[in-house]
Kinemage of the C-alpha trace (Angstrom):
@kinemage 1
@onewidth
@group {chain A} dominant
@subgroup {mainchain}
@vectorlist {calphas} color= white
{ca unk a 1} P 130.119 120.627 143.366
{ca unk a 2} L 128.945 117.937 141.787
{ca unk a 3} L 125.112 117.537 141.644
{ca unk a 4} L 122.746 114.384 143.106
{ca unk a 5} L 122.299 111.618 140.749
{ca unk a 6} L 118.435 110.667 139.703
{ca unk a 7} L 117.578 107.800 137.551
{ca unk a 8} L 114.956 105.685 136.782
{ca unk a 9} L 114.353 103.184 133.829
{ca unk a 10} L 110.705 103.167 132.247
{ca unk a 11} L 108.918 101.139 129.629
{ca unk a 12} L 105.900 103.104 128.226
{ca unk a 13} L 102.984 102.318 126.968
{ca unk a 14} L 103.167 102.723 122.939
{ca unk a 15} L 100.772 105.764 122.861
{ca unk a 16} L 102.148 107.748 125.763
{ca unk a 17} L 103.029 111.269 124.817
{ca unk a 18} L 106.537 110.505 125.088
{ca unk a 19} L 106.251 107.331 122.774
{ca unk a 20} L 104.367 109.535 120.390
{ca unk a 21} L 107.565 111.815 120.089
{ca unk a 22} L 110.083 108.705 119.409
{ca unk a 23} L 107.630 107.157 117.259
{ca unk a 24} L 107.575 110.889 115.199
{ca unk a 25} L 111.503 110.616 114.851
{ca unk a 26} L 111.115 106.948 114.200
{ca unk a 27} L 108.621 107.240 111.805
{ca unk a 28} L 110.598 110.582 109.526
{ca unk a 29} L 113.793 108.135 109.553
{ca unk a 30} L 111.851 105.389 107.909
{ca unk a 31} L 114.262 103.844 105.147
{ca unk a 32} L 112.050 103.366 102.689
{ca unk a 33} L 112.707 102.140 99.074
{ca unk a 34} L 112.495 105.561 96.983
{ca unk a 35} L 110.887 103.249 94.206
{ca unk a 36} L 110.873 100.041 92.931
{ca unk a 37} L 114.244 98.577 91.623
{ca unk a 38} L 114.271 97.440 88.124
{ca unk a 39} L 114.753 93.712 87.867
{ca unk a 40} L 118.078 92.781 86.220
{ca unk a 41} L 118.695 93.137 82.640
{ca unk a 42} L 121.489 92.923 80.337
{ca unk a 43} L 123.693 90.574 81.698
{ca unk a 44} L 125.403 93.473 83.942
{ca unk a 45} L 124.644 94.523 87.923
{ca unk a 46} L 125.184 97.855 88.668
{ca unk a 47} L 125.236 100.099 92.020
{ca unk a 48} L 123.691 103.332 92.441
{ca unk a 49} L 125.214 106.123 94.926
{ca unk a 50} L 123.140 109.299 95.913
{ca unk a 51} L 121.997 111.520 98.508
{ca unk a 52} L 118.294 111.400 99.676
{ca unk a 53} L 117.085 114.689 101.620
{ca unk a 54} L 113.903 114.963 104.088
{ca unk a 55} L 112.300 118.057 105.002
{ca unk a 56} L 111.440 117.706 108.634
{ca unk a 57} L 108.062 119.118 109.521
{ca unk a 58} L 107.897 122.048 112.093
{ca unk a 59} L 106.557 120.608 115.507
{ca unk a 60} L 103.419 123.318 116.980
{ca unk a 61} L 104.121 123.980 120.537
{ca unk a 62} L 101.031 121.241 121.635
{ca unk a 63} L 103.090 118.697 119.329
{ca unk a 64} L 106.221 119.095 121.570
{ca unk a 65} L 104.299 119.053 124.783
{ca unk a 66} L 105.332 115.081 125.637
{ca unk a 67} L 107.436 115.263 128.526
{ca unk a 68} L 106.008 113.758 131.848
{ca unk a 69} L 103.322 112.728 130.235
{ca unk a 70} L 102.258 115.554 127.981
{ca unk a 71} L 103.019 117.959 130.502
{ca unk a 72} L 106.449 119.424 129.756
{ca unk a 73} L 107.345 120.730 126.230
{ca unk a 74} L 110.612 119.764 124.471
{ca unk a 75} L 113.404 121.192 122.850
{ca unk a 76} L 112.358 119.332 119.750
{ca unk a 77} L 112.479 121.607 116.638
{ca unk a 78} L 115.637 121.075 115.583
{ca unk a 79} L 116.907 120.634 111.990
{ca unk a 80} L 114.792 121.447 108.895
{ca unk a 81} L 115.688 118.646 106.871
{ca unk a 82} L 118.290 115.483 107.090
{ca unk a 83} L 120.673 114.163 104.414
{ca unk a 84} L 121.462 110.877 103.827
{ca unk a 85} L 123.697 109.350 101.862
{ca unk a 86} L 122.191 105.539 100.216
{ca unk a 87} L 123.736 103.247 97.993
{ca unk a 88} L 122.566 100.366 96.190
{ca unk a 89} L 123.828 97.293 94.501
{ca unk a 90} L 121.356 95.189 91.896
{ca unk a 91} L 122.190 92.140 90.877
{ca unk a 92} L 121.003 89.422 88.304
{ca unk a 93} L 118.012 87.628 89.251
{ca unk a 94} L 116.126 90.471 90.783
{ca unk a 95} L 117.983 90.550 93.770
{ca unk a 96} L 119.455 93.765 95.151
{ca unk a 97} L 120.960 95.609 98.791
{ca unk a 98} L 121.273 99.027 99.609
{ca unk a 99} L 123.118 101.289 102.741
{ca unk a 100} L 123.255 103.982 104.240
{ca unk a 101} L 125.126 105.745 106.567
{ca unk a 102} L 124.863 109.526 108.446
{ca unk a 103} L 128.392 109.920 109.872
{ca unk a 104} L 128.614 112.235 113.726
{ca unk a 105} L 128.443 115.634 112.813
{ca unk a 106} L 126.893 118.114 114.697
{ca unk a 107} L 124.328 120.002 112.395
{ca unk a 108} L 122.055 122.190 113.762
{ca unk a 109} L 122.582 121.681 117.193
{ca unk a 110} L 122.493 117.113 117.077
{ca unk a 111} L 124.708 114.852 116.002
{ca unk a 112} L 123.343 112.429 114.158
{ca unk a 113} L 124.921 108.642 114.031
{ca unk a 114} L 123.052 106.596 112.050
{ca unk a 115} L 122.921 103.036 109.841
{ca unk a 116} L 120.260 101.545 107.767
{ca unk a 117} L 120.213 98.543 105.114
{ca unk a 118} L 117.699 96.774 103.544
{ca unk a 119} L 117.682 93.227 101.083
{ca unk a 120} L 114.875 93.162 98.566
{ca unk a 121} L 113.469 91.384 95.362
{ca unk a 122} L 111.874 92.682 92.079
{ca unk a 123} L 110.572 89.522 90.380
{ca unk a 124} L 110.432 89.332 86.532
{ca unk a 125} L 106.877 90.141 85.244
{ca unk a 126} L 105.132 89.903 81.843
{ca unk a 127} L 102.857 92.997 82.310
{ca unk a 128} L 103.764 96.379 82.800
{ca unk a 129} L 103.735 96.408 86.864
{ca unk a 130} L 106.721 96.127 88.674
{ca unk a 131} L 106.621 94.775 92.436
{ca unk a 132} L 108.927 94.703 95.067
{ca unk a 133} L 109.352 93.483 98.637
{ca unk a 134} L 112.433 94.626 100.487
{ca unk a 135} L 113.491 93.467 104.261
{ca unk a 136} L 115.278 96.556 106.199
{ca unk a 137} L 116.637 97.790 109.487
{ca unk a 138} L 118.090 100.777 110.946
{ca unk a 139} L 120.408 101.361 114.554
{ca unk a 140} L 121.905 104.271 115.358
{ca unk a 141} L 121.360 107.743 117.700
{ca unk a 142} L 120.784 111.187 117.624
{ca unk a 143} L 122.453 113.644 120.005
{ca unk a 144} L 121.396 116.938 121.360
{ca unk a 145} L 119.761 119.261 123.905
{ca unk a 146} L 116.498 117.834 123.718
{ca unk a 147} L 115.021 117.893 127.419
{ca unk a 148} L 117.161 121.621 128.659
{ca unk a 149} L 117.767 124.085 126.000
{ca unk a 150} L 120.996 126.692 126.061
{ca unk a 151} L 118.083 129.190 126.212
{ca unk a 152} L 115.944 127.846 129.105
{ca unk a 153} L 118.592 126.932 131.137
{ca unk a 154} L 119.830 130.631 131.030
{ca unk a 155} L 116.825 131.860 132.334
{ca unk a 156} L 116.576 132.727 135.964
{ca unk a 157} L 113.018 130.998 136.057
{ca unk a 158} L 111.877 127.927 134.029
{ca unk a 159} L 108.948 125.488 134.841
{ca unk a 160} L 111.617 122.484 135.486
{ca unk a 161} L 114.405 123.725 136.689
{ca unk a 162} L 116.963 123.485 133.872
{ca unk a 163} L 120.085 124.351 135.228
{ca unk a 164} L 122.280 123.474 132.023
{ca unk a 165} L 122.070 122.782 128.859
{ca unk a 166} L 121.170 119.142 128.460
{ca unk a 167} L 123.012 116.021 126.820
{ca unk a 168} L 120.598 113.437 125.713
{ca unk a 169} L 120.205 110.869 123.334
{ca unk a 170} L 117.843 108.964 121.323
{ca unk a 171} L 118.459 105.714 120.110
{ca unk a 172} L 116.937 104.761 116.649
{ca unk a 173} L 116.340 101.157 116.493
{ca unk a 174} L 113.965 99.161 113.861
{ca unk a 175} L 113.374 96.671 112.017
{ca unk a 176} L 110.535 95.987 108.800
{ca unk a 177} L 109.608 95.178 105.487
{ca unk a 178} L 107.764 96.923 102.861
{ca unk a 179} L 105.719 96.256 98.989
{ca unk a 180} L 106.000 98.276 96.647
{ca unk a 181} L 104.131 98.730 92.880
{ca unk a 182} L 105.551 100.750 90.268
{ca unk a 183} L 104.177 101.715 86.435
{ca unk a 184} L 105.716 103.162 83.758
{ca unk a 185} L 102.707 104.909 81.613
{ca unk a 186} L 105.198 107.640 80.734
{ca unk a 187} L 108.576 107.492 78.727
{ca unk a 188} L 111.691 107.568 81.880
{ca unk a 189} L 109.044 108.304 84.748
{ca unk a 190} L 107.905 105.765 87.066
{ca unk a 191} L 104.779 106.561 89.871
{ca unk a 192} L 104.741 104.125 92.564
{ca unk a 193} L 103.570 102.983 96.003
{ca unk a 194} L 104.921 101.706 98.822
{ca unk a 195} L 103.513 100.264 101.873
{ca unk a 196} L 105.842 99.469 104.600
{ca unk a 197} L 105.200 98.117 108.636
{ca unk a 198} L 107.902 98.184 111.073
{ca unk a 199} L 108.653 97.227 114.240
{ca unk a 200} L 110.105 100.186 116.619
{ca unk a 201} L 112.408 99.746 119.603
{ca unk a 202} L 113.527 103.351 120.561
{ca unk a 203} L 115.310 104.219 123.692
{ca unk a 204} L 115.992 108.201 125.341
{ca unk a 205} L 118.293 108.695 127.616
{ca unk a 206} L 118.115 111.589 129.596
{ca unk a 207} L 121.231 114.148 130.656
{ca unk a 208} L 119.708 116.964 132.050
{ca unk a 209} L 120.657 118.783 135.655
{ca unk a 210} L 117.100 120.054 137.257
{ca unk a 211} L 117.410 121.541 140.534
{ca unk a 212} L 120.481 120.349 141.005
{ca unk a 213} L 119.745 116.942 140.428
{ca unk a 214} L 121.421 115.377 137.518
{ca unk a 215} L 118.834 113.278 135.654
{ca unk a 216} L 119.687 109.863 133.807
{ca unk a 217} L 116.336 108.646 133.066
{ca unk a 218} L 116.317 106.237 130.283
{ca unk a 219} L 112.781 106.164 128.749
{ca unk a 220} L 111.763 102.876 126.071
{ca unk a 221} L 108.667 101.698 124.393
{ca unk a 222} L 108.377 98.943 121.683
{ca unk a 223} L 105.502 98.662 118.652
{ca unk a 224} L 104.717 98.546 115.212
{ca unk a 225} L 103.747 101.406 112.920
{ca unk a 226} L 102.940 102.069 109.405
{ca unk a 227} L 104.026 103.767 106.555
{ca unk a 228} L 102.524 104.794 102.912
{ca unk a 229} L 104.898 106.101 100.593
{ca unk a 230} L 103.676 107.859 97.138
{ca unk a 231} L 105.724 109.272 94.318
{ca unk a 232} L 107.282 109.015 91.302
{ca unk a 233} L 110.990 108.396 89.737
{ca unk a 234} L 112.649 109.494 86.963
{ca unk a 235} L 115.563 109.467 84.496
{ca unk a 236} L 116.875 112.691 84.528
{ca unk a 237} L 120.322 112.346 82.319
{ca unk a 238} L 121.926 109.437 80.676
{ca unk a 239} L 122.931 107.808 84.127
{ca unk a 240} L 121.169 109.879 87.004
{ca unk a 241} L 117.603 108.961 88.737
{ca unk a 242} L 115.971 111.119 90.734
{ca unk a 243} L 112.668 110.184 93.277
{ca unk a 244} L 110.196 112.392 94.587
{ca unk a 245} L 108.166 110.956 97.123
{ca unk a 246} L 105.151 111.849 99.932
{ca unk a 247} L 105.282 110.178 103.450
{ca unk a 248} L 102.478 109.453 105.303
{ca unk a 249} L 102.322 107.363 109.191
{ca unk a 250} L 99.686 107.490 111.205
{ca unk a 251} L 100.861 107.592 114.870
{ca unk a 252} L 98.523 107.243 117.463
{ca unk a 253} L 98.762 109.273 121.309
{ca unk a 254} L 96.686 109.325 124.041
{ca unk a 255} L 96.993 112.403 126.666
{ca unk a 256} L 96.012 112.736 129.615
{ca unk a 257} L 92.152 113.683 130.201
{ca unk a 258} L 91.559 113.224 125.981
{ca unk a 259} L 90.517 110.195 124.200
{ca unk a 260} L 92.833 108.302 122.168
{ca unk a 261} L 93.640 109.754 118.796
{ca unk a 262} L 95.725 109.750 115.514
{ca unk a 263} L 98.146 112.741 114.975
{ca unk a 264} L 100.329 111.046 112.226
{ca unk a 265} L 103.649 112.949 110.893
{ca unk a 266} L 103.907 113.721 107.029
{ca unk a 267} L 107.041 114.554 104.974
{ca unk a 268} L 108.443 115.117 101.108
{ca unk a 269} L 111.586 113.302 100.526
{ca unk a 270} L 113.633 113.637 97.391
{ca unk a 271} L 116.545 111.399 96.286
{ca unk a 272} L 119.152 112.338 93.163
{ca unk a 273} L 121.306 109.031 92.328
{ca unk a 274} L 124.362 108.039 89.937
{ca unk a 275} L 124.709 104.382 88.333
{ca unk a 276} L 127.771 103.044 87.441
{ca unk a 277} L 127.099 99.393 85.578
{ca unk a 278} L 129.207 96.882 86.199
{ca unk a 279} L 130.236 94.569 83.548
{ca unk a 280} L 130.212 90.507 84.415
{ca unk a 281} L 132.958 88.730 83.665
């Protein structure tokens, strides 16, 4: 028997409890520049391919209280850390472009599906200070039991009514820009700073049978956050870089019968790259 259909479409405000939780996810995915990209020098471009990995912060059981308005706590503690693959082309000029892509496999219980890229410029500068700016955006999803766990819906009494495992989704969609400032006061290492705003459009879709109701609710918000990046990069072998970096974004929630406050998500992100150089013609 199949069971009842419920859905409902809702834009929330940007500091809802549920908003807080996309703009968490949002907010770890932020494709942020690892550095500042050396403006071009020899008469040769070359592209860099590497894997960047992000430890994903543990979520206490008051963080994944969000659902129905800070009521209902989420399946949300998921995977420890994501890897994604980047690549990036510089060219002459100071121009350069970067990818990156996480292809659908399941991994720790989500699938991941997700596409960033980002355009920037390093400008040519007589003191020892390099700048960037960069222009980036990101699409893509992540799949999994977020709303009915395998474990609560095997229980013969849960709060909500879980009566399977759930199959939702949350769409990752943003667009931004970011500055960064880079020194070199050592020999091969590189401290920097980055600053980067961007503007969020997430979207969840619900897949969840409660009560024997299936539920489709699709959930969005919209709104800009802010992220500070510090860390340092490195040569570590004749052609290999490596990046070590702190993440910082304040994200701001208001729940019901508190006062409106900032409980902002931190992370350490680590990239190891290759260059090939790429002789002009």
């Amino acid at each position: 028997m199949n069971p009842c259909a419920r859905a409902e479409r809702a834009r929330l405000d940007f500091d809802r409890p549920e908003s807080w939780a996309m703009k968490y996810f949002h907010a770890l995915l932020l494709y942020t520049p690892m550095g500042v990209v050396e403006e071009g020098h020899g008469g040769k471009d070359d592209v860099r391919t590497g894997i960047e990995a992000s430890l994903l912060p543990f979520m206490s059981e008051r963080r994944r209280t969000v659902g129905f308005d800070g009521q209902k706590e989420e399946n949300l503690n998921k995977a420890p850390l994501l890897l994604r693959p980047r690549v990036r082309l510089r060219i002459p000029g100071g121009f350069h472009a970067s990818l990156s892509y996480v292809p659908p496999l399941r991994v720790f219980d989500v699938t991941p599906h997700l596409g960033a890229a980002a355009v920037g410029y390093t400008p040519a500068l007589d003191f020892p200070v390099r700048l960037g700016a960069r222009l980036f955006g990101h699409v893509g999803s992540i799949k999994g039991a977020f709303t009915c766990s395998e474990q609560s819906a095997a229980e013969s009494r849960n709060p909500y009514g879980c009566d399977r495992k759930s199959h939702d989704r949350l769409g990752v969609t943003y667009a931004g820009a970011d500055i960064s400032a880079a020194m070199t006061p050592w020999p091969e290492v590189s401290p920097y700073l980055s600053v980067a705003t961007a503007y969020l459009m997430p979207r969840f879709e619900v897949d969840a049978v409660l009560d024997g109701f299936r539920d489709t609710t699709v959930l969005s918000t919209r709104g800009f956050i802010v992220g500070l990046s510090l860390g340092a990069s490195s040569t570590v072998a004749r052609r290999f870089n490596a990046a070590l970096e702190g993440f910082y974004a304040p994200l701001w929630i208001s729940r019901p019968g508190e006062s409106r406050r900032n409980d902002g998500v931190r992370s350490i992100r680590v990239v190891l790259a290759y260059r090939f150089v790429l002789p002009r013609g």
